[in-house]
VEXDREN-2710 file (C-alpha; in Angstrom, 1 decimal):
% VEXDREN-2710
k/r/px/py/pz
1/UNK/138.3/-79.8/19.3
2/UNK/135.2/-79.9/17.2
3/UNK/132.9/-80.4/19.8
4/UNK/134.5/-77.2/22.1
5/UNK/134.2/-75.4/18.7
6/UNK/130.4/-76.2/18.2
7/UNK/129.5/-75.5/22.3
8/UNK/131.2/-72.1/21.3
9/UNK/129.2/-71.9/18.0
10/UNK/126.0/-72.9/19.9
11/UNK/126.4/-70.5/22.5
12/UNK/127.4/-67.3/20.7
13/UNK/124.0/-67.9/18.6
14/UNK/122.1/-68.1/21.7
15/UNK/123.7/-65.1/23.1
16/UNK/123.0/-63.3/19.8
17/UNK/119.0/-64.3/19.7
18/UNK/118.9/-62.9/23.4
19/UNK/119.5/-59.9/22.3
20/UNK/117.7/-59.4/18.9
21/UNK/114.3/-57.6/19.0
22/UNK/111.5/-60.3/19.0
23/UNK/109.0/-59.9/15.8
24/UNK/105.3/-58.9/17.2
25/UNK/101.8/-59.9/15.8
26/UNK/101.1/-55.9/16.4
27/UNK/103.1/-52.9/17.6
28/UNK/102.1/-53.9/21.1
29/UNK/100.9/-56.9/22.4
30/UNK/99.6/-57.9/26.1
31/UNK/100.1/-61.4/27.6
32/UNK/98.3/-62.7/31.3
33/UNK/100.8/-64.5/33.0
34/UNK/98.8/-67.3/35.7
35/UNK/99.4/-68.1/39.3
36/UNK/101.3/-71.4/39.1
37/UNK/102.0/-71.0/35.3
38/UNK/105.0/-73.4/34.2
39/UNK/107.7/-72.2/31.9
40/UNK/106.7/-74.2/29.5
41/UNK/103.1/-73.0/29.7
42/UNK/104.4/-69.4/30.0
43/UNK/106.4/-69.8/26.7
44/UNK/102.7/-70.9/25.1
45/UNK/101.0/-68.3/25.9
46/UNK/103.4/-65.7/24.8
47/UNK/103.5/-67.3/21.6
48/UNK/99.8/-67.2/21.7
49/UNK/99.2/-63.4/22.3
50/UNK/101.9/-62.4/19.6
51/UNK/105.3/-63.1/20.8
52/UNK/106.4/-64.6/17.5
53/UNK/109.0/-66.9/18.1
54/UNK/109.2/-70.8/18.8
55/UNK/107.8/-71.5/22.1
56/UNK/110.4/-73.6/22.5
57/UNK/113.1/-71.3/21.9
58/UNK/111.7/-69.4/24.9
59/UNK/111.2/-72.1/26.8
60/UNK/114.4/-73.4/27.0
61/UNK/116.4/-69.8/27.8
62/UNK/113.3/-69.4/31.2
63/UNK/115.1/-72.6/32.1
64/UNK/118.4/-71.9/31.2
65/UNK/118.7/-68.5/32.7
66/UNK/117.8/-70.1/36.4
67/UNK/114.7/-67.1/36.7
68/UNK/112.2/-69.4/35.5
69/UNK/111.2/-69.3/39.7
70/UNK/111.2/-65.6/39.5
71/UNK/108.7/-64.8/37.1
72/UNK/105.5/-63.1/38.3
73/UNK/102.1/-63.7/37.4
74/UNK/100.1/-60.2/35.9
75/UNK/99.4/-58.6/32.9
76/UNK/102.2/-57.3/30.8
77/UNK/102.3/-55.2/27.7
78/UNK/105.2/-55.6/25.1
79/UNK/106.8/-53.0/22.4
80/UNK/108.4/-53.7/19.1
81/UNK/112.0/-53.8/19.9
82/UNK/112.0/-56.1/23.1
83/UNK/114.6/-59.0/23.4
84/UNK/114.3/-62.2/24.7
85/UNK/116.8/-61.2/27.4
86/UNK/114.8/-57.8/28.0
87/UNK/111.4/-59.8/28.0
88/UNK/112.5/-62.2/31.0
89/UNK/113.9/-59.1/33.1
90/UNK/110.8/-57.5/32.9
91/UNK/108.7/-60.4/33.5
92/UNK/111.0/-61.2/36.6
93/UNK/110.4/-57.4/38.0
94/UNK/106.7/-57.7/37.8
95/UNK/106.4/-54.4/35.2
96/UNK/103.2/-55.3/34.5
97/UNK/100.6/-53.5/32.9
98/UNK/98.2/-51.7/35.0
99/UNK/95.0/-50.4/35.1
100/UNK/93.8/-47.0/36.0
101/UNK/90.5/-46.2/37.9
102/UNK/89.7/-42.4/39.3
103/UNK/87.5/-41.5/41.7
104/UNK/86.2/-37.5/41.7
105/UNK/85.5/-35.3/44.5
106/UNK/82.2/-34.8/45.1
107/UNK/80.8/-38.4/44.4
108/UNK/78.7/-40.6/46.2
109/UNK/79.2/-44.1/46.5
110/UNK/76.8/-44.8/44.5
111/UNK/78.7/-43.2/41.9
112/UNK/81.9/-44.9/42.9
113/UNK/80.4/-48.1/42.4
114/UNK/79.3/-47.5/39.0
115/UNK/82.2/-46.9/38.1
116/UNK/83.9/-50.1/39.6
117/UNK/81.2/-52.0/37.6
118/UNK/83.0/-50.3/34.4
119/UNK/86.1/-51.2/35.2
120/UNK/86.2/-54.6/33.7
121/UNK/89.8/-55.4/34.3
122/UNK/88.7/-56.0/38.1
123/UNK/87.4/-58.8/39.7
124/UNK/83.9/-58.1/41.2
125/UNK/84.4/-59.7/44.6
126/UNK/82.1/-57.6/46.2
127/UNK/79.3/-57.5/43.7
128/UNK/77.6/-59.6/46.3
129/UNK/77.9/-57.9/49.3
130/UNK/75.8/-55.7/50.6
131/UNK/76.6/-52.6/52.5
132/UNK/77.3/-53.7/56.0
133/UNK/78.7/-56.8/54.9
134/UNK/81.1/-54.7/52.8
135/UNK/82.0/-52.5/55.4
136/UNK/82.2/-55.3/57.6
137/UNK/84.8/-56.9/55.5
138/UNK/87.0/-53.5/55.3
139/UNK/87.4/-53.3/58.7
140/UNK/84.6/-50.9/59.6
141/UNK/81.7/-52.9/60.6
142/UNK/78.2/-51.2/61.4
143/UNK/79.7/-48.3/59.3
144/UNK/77.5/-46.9/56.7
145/UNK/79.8/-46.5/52.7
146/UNK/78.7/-43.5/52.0
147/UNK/82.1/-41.0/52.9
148/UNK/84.5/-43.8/53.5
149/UNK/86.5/-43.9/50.3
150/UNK/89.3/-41.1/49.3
151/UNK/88.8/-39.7/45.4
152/UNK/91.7/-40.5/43.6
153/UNK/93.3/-42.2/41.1
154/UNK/94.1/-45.5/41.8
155/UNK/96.2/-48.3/39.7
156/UNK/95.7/-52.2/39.9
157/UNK/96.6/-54.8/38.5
158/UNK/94.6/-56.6/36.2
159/UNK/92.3/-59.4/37.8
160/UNK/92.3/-58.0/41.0
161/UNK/90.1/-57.7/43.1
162/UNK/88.0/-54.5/43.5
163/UNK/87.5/-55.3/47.5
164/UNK/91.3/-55.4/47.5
165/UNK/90.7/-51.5/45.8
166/UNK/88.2/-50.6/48.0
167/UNK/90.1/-51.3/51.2
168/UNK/93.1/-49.2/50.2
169/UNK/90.6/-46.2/49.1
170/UNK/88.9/-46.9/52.7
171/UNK/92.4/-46.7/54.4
172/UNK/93.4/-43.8/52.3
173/UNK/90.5/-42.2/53.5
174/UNK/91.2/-42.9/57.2
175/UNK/94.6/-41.7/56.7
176/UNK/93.8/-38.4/55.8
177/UNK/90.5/-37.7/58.0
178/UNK/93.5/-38.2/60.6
179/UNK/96.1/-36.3/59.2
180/UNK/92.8/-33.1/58.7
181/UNK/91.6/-34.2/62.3
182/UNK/95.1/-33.5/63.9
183/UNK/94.6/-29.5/63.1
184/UNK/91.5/-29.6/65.4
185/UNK/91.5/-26.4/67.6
186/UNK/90.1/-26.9/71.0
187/UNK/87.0/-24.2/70.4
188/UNK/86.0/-25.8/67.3
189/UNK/82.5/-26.8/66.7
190/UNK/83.0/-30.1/64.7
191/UNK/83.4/-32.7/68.2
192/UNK/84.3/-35.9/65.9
193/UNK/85.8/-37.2/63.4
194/UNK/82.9/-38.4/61.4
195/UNK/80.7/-34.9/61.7
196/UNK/84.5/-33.6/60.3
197/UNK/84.0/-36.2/57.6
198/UNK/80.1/-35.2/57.3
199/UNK/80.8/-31.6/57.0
200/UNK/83.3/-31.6/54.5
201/UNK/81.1/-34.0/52.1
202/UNK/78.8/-30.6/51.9
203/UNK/81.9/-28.5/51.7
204/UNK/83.0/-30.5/48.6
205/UNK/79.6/-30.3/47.4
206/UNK/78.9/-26.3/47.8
207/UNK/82.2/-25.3/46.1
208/UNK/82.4/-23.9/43.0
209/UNK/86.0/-22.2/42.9
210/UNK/88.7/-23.5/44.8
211/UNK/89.2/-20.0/46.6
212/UNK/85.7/-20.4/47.9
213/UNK/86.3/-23.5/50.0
214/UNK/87.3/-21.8/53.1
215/UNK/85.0/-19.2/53.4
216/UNK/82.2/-21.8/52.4
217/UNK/83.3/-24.1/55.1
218/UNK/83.3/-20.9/57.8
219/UNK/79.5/-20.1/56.5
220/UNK/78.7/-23.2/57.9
221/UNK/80.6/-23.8/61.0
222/UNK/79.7/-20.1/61.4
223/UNK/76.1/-21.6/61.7
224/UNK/77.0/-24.4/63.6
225/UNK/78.0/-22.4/66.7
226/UNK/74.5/-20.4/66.5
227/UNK/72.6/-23.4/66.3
228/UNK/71.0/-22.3/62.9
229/UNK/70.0/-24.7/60.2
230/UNK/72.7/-24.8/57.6
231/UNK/70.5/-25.0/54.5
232/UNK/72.3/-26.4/52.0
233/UNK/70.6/-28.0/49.4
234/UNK/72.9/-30.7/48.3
235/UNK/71.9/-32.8/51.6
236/UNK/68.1/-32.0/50.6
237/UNK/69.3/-33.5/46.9
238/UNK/70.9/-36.2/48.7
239/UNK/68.1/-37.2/51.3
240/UNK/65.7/-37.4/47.9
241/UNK/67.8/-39.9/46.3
242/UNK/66.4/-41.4/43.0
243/UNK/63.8/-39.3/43.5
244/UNK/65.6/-36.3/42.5
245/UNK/64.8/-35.3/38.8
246/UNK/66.9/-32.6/38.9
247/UNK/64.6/-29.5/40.0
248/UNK/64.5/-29.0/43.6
249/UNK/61.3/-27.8/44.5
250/UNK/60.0/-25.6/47.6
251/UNK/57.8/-29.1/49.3
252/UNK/60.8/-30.7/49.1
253/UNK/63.1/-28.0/51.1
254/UNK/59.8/-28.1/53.7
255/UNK/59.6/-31.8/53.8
256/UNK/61.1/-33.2/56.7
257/UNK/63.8/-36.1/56.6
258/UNK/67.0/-36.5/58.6
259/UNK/68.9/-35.1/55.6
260/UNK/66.5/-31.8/55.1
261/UNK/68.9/-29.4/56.6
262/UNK/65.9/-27.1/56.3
263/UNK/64.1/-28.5/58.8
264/UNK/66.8/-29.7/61.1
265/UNK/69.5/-27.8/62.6
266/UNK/73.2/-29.6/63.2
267/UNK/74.8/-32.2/60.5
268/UNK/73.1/-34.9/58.7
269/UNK/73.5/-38.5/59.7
270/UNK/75.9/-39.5/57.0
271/UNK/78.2/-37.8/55.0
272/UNK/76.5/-37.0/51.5
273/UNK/79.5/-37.4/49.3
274/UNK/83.4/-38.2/49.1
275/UNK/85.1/-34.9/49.9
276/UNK/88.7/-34.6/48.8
277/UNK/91.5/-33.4/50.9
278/UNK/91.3/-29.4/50.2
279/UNK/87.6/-29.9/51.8
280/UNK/88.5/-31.9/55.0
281/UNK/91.2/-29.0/55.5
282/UNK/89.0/-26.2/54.5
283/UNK/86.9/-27.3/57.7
284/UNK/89.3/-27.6/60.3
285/UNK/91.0/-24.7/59.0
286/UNK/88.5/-22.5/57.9
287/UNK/89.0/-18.6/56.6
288/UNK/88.5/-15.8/58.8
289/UNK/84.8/-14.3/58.4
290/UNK/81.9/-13.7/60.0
291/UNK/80.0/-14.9/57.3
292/UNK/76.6/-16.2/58.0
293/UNK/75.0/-16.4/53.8
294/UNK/76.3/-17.0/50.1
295/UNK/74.8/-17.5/47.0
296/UNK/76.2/-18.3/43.6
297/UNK/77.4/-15.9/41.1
298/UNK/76.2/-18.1/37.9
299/UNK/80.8/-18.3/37.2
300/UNK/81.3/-20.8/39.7
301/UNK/82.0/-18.4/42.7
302/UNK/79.8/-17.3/45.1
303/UNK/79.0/-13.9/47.1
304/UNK/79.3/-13.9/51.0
305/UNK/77.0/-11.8/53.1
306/UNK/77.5/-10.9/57.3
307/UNK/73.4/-10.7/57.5
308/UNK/70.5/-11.3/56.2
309/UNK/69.9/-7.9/54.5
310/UNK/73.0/-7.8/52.7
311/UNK/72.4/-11.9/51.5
312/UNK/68.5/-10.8/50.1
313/UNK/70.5/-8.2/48.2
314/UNK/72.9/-10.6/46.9
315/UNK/70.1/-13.0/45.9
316/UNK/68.0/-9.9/44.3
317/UNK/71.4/-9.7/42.2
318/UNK/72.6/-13.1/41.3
319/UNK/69.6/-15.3/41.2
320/UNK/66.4/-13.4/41.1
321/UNK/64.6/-16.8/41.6
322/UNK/66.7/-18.1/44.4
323/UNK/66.6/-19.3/47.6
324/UNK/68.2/-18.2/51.0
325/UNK/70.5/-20.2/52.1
END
């Protein structure tokens, strides 16, 4: 009878410490659980990162409540107030802690990668590659980067790996080039998929004001069908790279390169940035105008002109040293 009574004894205690609030080092405290990490181990370094309790005590209820198995490696963040019975549960739904990374409309990939590099929670796996073997690697070999990634926010997990990032950015980006591609009218100018993807980079990159982007995007598919040059400057900006100190000046609009839309009628080569969704739409659904100029306000918005005359006096108003475009 003593020994029933004791069992009993022994297990109400343990029921009660599963479900008292642990005691933190800190408010909140955030533990790595390892690939391959034993119970034992895990216990450890819980411990360690501010899980006050015996490790052993933790230790033995992993083994005792049979999940042990089920636990997932990833970064987890705990609150004053868990219990040792709330702790496993969430360890055994992988509710891990993740990590955030945005990318904005409107950037190049040179920008995106910069901001990769920040993002130390990440595991630089393609630090060494270069472009082609990166693209390669995604599933798009002999594709140039530039375009090829969706802006958005996207969450990982700690110690991931930002190839593993890129290739859903890159499929997110397929995905929705598809979904804007579908709208395609037969009489449209744009013939492919990548001049849609090329078009709406400059799209992204002209628009001030949200209201603007369709009437923007008819400017230049307006021009398209003419066979004028579009003269934008962003792909001038673009084509200059590092070169670009932030003043664009007349020998560079009359210097040729296969991004001086100046000098070239039809689409650059390569897109010249990541355009969102609104943009890729904006193209294959343009506004209704006849549109053939605009030139900024100085508020973000811009003023649309049928001809030429009607565009110099625009200019004459908003930006008495501007250019045509």
């Amino acid at each position: 009878m003593a020994s029933i009574l004791l069992a009993a004894g022994l297990a109400g205690a343990a029921y009660w410490w599963l479900e008292q609030p642990l005691e933190l080092a800190a408010p909140t405290v955030e533990v790595d659980v390892q690939p391959g990490q034993t119970p034992r181990q895990l216990a450890q370094a819980l411990t360690d990162g501010g899980v006050r309790t015996r490790p052993v005590l933790l230790y033995q209820w992993f083994r005792w409540s049979g999940d042990a198995r089920r636990i997932r490696a990833g970064s987890y963040e705990f609150e004053r107030g868990i219990t040792p019975a709330a702790l496993l549960r969430k360890l055994v739904a992988g509710d891990e802690t993740l990590a955030r990374v945005r990318f904005i409309e409107g950037w190049t990939f040179r920008q995106m990668r910069a901001e990769l590099n920040r993002s130390t929670d990440l595991r630089p796996e393609s630090a060494t590659m270069d472009d082609a073997a990166l693209m390669a690697a995604l599933g798009s070999p002999g594709r140039l980067p530039e375009g090829q990634f969706y802006p958005d926010t996207y969450t990982y997990s700690r110690g991931s790996s930002d190839l593993a990032l890129l290739r859903r950015a890159h499929e997110a980006m397929r995905r929705r080039l598809a979904e804007a591609w579908a709208q395609r009218t037969e009489d449209h100018p744009i013939q492919t998929e990548q001049d849609l993807l090329v078009l709406a980079s400059i799209v992204e990159k002209e628009t001030g004001r949200a209201e603007d982007r369709g009437r923007v995007a008819a400017v230049f598919l307006n021009r398209l069908r003419l066979g004028m040059p579009l003269q934008t400057d962003p792909t001038v900006i673009y084509g200059l790279g590092e070169r670009f100190d932030g003043n664009l000046r007349r020998i560079d609009l009359q210097t040729d390169t296969p991004f001086n839309t100046y000098t070239r009628t039809g689409l650059p080569p390569t897109p010249i940035a990541m355009p969102g969704a609104a943009a890729l739409r904006a193209v294959m659904q343009p506004d209704r105008s006849r549109a053939l100029y605009f030139v900024a306000r100085g508020d973000g918005s811009s003023e649309f002109s049928d001809n030429l005359a009607d565009h110099n006096r625009a200019v004459e108003r908003y930006q008495r040293s501007g250019r045509q475009r």
